[in-house]
N, C-alpha and C positions, 0 to 999 in steps of 0.2 A: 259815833265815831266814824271818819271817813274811812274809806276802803282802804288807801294806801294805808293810814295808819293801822286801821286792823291786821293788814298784813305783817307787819313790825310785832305788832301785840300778841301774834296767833306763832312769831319767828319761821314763818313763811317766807323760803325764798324761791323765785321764779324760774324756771330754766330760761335758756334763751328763747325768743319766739322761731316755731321750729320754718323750714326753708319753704316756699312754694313746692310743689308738686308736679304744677301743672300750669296753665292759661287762666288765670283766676283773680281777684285781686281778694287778698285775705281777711278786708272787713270794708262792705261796702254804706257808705251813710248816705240816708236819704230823710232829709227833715230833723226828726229829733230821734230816728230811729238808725241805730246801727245794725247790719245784717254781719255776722260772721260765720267766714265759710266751713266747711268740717273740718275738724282737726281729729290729729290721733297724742294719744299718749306719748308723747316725745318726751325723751330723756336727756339729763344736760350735757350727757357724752352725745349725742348727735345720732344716737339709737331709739327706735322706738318699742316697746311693749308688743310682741307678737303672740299669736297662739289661738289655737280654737277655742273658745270657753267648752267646757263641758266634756273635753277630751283632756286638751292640754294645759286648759289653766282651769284653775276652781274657781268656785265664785266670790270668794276674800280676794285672789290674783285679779278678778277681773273687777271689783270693786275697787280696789288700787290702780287699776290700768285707767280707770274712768276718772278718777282723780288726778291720776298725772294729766289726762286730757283737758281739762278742768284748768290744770297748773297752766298748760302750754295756751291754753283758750286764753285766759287772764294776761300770758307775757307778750300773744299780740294782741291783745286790746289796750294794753299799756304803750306797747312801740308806736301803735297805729295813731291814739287819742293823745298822745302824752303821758297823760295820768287815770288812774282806775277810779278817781273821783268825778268823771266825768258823768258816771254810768249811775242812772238815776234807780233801774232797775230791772230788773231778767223779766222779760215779758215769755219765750217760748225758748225751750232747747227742745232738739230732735236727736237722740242716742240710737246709736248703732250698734249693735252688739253681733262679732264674730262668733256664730254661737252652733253645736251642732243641732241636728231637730229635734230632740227631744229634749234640748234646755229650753225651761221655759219659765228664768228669773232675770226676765231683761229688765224691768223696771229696778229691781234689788243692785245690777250690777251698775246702772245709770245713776243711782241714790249716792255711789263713790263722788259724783260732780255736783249733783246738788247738793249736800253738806255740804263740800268745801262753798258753794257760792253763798249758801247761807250765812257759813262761817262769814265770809269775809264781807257780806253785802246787808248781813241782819238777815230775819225770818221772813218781816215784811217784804223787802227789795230784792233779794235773793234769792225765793222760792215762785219762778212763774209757771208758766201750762206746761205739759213735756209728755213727749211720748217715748218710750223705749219698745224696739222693736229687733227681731234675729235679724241676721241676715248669712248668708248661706256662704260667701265670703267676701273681703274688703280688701281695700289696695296696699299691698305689702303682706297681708297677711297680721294687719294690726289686729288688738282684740277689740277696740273700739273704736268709734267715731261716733264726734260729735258736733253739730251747728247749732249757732245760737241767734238769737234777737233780744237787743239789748236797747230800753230808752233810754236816752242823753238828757241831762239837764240840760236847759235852754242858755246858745250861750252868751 
């Protein structure tokens, strides 16, 4: 089943893709590789998911904060490509977790994004390399961030 229609199937819908930040351009493609820049858990109110893991948020909070990241990841790779059937498969994501120092379930709270790409990409194309790591803090004061590397079908 392609992506977009598993979204339909799964009754997944996308928030908007959330605004620049910065000087950046939010998915760069080179060959058949799509590079996308960090995002955070954006919300379709134009708010994002803030908080320290470990203090302020638990780690179900911040497994859903990784998931809406996941969501926002998906709406611009949709605006950027067109369509999310483009993306042949998740080669690496890099998870950011706002975490304090003695939290140490970053992989757990990153697992929020890769289900959903599973969900929507299958186990095969959906599940690539990944690393989850603390960090001590992030712009806004989000609970995550994340960047991805995605291959393209040939077009």
């Amino acid at each position: 089943m392609s992506a977009e229609a598993q979204l339909t199937q799964l009754a997944i819908t996308l928030p908007p893709a959330p605004p620049k930040g910065g000087i950046y351009k939010p998915v760069v493609i080179t060959g058949n590789l799509a590079y996308l820049s960090g995002h955070g858990p954006f919300l379709p109110d134009g708010d994002y998911i803030t908080g320290k893991v470990g203090s302020e948020l638990s780690l179900d909070e911040a497994r859903q904060a990784a998931r809406q990241t996941g969501l926002a990841m998906l709406a611009t790779l949709r605006n950027e490509l067109g369509s999310l059937d483009r993306i042949k498969q998740v080669v690496k994501l890099l998870g950011m977790v706002n975490a304090t120092p003695d939290f140490g379930q970053h992989p757990q709270v990153i697992n929020g994004c890769s289900e959903l790409f599973a969900q929507v990409f299958g186990d095969e194309a959906g599940i690539g390399a990944r690393s989850a790591v603390g960090m001590g803090s992030l712009p806004g004061n989000i609970a995550v961030e994340i960047e991805a590397i995605f291959e393209l079908h040939p077009s």
